[in-house]
C-alpha positions in Angstrom: -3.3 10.9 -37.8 -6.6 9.5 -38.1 -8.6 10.1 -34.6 -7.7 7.6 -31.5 -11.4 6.5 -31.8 -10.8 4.4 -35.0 -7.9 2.5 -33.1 -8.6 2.6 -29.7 -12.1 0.8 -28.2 -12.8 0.4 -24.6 -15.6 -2.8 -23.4 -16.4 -3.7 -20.5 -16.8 -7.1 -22.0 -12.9 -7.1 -23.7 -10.1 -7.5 -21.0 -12.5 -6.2 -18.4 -12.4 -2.9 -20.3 -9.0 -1.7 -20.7 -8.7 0.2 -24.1 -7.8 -2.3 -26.6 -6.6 -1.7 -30.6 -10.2 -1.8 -32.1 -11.0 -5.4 -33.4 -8.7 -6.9 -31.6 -8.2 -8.0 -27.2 -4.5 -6.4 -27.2 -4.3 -3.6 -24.7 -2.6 -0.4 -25.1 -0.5 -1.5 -22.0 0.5 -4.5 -24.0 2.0 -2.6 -26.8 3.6 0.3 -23.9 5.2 -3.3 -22.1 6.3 -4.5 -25.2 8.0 -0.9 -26.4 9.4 -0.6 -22.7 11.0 -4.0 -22.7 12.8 -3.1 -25.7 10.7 -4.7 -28.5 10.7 -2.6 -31.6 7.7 -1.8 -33.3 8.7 -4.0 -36.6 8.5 -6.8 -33.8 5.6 -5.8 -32.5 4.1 -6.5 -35.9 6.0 -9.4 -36.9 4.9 -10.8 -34.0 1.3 -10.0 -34.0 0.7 -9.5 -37.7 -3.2 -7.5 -36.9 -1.0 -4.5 -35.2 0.1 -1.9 -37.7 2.5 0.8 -37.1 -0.8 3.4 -36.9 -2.3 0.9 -33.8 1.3 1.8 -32.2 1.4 5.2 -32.6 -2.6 5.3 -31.4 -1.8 3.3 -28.2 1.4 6.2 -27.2 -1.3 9.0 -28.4 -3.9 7.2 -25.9 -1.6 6.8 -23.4 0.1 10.5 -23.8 -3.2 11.9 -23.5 -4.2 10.0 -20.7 -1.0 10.9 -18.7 -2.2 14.8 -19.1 -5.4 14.3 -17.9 -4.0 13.2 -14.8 -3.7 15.9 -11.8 -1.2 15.3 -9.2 -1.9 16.4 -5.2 1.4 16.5 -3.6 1.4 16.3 0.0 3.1 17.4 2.6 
């Protein structure tokens, strides 16, 4: 897979700077909503014909690699 970079931009001056799929102002938590509310990807794209299957698979990548990053203090 190409690198997230190619797929993924964050700008302060697109949807307030949420990552986005490059060239476009869909968010990678619009395409995690979508997948979680049961849409499949062939939707996704039918639906937004600029999304490929790659700008998919780069917003779970992003968002995978995100989730690691995050540390967790449990309290108590």
């Amino acid at each position: 897979m190409k690198t997230l970079n190619e797929f993924i931009s964050i700008n302060p001056e697109i949807r307030f700077g949420k990552p986005c799929i490059r060239g476009t102002r869909i968010t990678v938590a619009d395409i995690l909503g979508w997948l979680a509310s049961g849409m499949s990807m062939e939707e996704i794209q039918s639906d937004f014909p600029e999304i490929r299957k790659e700008h998919i698979l780069a917003a779970l990548a992003f968002s995978a690699k995100r989730e690691q990053s995050i540390k967790t203090v449990v309290y108590g």
